[in-house]
C-alpha positions as CSV (number, residue, x, y, z in Angstrom):
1,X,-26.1,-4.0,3.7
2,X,-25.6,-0.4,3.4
3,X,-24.0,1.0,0.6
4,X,-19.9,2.1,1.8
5,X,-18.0,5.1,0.4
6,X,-14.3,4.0,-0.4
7,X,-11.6,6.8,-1.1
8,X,-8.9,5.1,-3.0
9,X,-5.4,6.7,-4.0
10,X,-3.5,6.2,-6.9
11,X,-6.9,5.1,-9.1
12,X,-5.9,6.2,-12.5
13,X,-4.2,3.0,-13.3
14,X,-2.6,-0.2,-12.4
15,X,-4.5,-1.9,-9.1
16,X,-6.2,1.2,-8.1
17,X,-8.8,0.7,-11.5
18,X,-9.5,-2.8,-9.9
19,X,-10.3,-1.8,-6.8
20,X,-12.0,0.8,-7.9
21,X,-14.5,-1.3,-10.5
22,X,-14.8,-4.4,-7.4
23,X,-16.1,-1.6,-5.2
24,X,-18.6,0.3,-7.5
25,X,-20.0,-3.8,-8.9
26,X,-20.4,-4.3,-5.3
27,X,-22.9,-1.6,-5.2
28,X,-20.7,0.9,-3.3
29,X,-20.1,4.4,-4.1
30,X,-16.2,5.3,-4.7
31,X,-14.3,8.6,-4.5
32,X,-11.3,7.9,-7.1
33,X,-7.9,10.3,-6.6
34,X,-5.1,10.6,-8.9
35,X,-2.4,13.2,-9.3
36,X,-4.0,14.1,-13.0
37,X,-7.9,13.4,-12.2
38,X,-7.7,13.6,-16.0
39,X,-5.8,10.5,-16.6
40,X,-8.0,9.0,-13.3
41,X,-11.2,9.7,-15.7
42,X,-9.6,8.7,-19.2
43,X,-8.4,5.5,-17.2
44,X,-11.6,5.0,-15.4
45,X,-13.7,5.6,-18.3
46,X,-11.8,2.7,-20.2
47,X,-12.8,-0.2,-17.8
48,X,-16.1,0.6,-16.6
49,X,-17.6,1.7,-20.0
50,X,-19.5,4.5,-18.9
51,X,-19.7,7.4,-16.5
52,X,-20.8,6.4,-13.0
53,X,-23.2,8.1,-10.8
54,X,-21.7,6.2,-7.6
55,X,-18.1,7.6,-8.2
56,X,-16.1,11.3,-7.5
57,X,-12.6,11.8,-9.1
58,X,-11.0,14.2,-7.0
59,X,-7.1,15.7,-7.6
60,X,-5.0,13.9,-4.9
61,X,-1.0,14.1,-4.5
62,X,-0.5,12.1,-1.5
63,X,2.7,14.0,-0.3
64,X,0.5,17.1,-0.2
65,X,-1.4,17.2,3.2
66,X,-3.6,19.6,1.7
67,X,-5.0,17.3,-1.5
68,X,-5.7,15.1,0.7
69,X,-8.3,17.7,3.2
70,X,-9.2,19.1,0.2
71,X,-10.3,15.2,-1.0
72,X,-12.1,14.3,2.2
73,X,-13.9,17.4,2.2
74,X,-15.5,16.6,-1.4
75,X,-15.9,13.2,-0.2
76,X,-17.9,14.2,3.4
77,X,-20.1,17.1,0.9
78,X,-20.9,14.5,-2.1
79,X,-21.4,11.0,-0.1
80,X,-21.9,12.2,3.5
81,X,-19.2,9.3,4.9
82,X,-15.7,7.7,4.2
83,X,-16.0,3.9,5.2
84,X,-13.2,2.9,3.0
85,X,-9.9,4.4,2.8
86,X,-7.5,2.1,0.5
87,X,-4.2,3.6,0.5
88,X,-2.8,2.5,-2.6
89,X,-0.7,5.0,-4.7
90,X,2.5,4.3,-4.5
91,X,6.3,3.8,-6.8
92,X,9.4,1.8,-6.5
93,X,12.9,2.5,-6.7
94,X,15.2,-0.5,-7.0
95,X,18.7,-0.2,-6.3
96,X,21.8,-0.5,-4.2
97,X,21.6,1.3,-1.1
98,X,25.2,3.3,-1.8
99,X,24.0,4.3,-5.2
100,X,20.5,6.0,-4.0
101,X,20.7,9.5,-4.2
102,X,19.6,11.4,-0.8
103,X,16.6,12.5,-3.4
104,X,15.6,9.1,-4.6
105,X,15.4,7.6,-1.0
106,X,13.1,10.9,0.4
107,X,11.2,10.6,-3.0
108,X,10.4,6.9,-2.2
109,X,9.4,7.6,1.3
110,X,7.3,10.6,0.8
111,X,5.2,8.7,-1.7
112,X,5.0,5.1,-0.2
113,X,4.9,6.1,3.4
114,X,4.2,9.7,4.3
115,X,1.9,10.1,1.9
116,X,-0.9,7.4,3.1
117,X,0.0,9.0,6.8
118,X,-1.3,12.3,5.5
119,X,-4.3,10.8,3.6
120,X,-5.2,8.8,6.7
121,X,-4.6,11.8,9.0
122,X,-7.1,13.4,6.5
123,X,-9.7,10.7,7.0
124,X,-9.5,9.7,10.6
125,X,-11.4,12.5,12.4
126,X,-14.4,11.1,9.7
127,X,-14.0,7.8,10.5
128,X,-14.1,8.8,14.6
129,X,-17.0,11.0,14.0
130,X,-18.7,7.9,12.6
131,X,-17.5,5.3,15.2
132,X,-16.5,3.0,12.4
133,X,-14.0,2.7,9.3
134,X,-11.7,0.5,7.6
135,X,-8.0,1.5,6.7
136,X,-6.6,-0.8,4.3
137,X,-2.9,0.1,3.5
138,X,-0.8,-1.9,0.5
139,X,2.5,-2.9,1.1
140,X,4.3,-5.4,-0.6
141,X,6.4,-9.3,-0.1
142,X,9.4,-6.7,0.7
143,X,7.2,-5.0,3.5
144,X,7.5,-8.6,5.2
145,X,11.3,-9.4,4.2
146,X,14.4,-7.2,3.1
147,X,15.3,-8.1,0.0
148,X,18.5,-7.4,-2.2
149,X,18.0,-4.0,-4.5
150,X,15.2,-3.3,-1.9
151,X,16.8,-1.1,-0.1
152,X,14.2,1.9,0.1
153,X,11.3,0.1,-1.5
154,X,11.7,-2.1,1.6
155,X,12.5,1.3,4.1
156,X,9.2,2.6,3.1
157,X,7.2,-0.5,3.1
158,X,8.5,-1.5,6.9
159,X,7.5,1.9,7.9
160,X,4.2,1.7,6.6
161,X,3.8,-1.8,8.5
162,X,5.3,-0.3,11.6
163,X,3.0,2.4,11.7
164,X,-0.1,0.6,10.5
165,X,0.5,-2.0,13.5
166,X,0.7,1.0,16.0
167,X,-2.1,2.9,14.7
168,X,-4.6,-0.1,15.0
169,X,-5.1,-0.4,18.9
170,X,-5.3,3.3,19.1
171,X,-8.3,3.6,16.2
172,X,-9.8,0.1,17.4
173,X,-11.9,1.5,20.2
174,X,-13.5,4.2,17.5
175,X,-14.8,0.8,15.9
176,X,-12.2,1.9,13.1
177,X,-10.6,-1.4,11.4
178,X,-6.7,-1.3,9.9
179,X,-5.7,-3.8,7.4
180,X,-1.7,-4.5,6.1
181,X,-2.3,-6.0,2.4
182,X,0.9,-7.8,1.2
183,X,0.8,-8.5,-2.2
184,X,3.5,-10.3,-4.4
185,X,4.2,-9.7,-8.0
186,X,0.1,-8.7,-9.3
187,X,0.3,-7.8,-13.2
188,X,0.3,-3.9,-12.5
189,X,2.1,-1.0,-14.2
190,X,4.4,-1.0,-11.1
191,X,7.6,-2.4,-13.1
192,X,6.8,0.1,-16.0
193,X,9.1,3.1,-16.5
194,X,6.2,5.0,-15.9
195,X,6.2,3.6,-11.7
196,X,9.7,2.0,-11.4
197,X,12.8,4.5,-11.4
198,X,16.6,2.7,-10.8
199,X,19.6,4.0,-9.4
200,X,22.3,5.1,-11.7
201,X,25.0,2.6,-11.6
202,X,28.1,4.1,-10.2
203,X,30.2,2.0,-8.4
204,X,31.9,-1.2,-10.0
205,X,31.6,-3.4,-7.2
206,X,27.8,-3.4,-7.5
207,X,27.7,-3.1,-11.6
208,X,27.2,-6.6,-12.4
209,X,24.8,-7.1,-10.0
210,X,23.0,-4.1,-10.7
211,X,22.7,-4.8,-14.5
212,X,20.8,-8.3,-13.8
213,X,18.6,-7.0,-11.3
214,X,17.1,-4.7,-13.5
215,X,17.1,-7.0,-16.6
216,X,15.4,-9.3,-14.1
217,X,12.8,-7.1,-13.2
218,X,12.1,-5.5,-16.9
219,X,11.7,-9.3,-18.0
220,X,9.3,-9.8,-15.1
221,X,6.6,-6.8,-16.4
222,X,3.9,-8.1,-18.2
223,X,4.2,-11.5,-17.0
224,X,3.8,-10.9,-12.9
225,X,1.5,-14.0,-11.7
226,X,-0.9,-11.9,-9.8
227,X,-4.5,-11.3,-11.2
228,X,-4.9,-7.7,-9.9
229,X,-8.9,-8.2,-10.4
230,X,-9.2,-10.9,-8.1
231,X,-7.1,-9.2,-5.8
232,X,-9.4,-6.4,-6.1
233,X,-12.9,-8.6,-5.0
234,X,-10.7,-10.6,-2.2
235,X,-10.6,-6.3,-0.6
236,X,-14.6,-6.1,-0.8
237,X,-14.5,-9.4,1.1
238,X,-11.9,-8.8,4.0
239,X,-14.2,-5.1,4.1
240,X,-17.5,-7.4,4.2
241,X,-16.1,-9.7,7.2
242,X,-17.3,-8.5,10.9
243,X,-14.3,-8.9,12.2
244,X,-11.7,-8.3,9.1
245,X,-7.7,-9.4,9.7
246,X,-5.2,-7.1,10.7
247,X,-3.0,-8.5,7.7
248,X,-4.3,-10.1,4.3
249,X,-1.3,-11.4,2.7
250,X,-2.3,-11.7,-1.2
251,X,-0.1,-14.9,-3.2
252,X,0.9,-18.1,-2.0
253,X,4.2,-17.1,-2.8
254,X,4.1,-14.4,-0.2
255,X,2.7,-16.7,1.9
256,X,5.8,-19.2,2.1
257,X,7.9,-15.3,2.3
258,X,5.8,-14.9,5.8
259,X,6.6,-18.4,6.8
260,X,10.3,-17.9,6.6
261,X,10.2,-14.6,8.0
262,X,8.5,-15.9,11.5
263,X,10.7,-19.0,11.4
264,X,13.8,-17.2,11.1
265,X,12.5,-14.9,13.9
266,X,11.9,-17.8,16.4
267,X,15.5,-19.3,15.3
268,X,17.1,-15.6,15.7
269,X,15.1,-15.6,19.5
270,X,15.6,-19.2,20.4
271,X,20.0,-18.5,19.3
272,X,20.5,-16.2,21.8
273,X,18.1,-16.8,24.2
274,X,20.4,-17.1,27.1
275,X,22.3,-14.2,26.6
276,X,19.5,-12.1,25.7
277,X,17.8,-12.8,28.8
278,X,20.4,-12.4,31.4
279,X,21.1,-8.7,30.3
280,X,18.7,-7.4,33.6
281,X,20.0,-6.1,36.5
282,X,20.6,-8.5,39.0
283,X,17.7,-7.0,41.8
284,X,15.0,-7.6,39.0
């Protein structure tokens, strides 16, 4: 099999190192972006041991259109191709909708859902040029299901899904591939100060609540179930498949969270289904 190029974002630490050591073992060159391609290298540098010859750091804000032209271009000049785009940087702020700040909310949806629309609208016309390509996208459990203290986290996740399910049929007949990963709780850096930010408390009614979801989550870091490595090799074998899924959902936890998303669906269809299907006009 020929040797693919991956361009993954957010590679200077948590699951973006794993992906990018899976895709350099399985013999495949990788161009690694970072805000700071400096702390992309130092991390880099760390787990694989030594410099690689297969691998470009390149400077890449996501929520800067031109990073991410600027990325592809050093990409197309040094390896010729993007096969591979894993759009993986991303942050999480946890919170009760009322106590977000107008900032915090735009903040999380710049970074977890604008920015992989600019890096894909970045790579695309490669891909195209190619006939062939594979977007893989991460979301998250709360991508799938709203979930208390979710309130942007989740707003930026269902966007990304929304728009990744869209974009699929219109890339499909460049022989381009799209991929919604789900993962649950993977032992990242995502619940470290460093990724996760918190609204300020400032409404009683929500204090109590507010002060044991965080403690819940700080208690959580460090001990997430998730093996961010394996995670990592299952990606080079969904990119390996001839026909990869549209949706890879990554933890059997977040499996049983899919199951009772689509069965309350049906039940939330099957409720109303009288009244929701006489709303026509009568000549139809």
């Amino acid at each position: 099999m020929a040797q693919r190029v991956w361009l993954i974002t957010g590679a200077g630490r948590g699951m973006g190192v794993h992906f990018v050591r899976a895709a350099l073992e399985a013999g495949d060159a990788v161009v690694a972006t970072g805000r700071n391609p400096e702390t992309v290298t130092s991390a880099l540098r760390e787990a694989l041991g030594v410099d690689h010859e297969n691998l470009l750091i390149t400077k890449l804000d996501v929520t800067q259109p031109a990073d991410a032209e600027a990325t592809v271009a050093a990409a197309k000049q040094r390896f010729g191709r993007v096969d591979v785009l894993v759009n993986n940087a991303a942050n999480f702020y946890g919170g009760y909708f009322e106590e977000f700040t107008p900032e915090q909310i735009d903040h999380q949806l710049q970074t977890a859902l604008v920015g992989p629309m600019n890096v894909t609208r970045a790579v695309l016309p490669v891909m195209r040029e190619q006939r062939s390509g594979h977007v893989l996208s991460i979301s998250s459990g709360a991508g799938l299901m709203g979930f208390e203290f979710n309130t942007a986290y989740s707003a930026a996740k269902f966007g990304m899904e929304g728009w990744m399910e869209a974009l699929a049929p219109e890339v499909e007949p460049f022989g381009i591939h799209t991929t919604i990963v789900n993962p649950g709780f993977f032992r990242t850096e995502l619940l470290t100060q460093d990724s996760a930010s918190y609204s300020t408390p400032s409404i009683p009614d929500y204090a109590e609540r507010h002060a044991a979801q965080v403690a819940n989550y700080e208690s959580m870091n460090g001990h997430q179930e998730g093996d961010p490595a394996k995670l990592a090799r299952a990606l080079v074998t969904i990119v390996n498949e001839p026909t990869p899924p549209q949706r890879f959902i990554a933890l059997a936890a977040i499996v049983e969270v899919a199951e009772q998303k689509a069965h309350t669906l049906l039940a939330q269809a099957d409720a109303y289904r009288e009244l929701s299907s006489s709303l026509a006009h009568d000549d139809v």
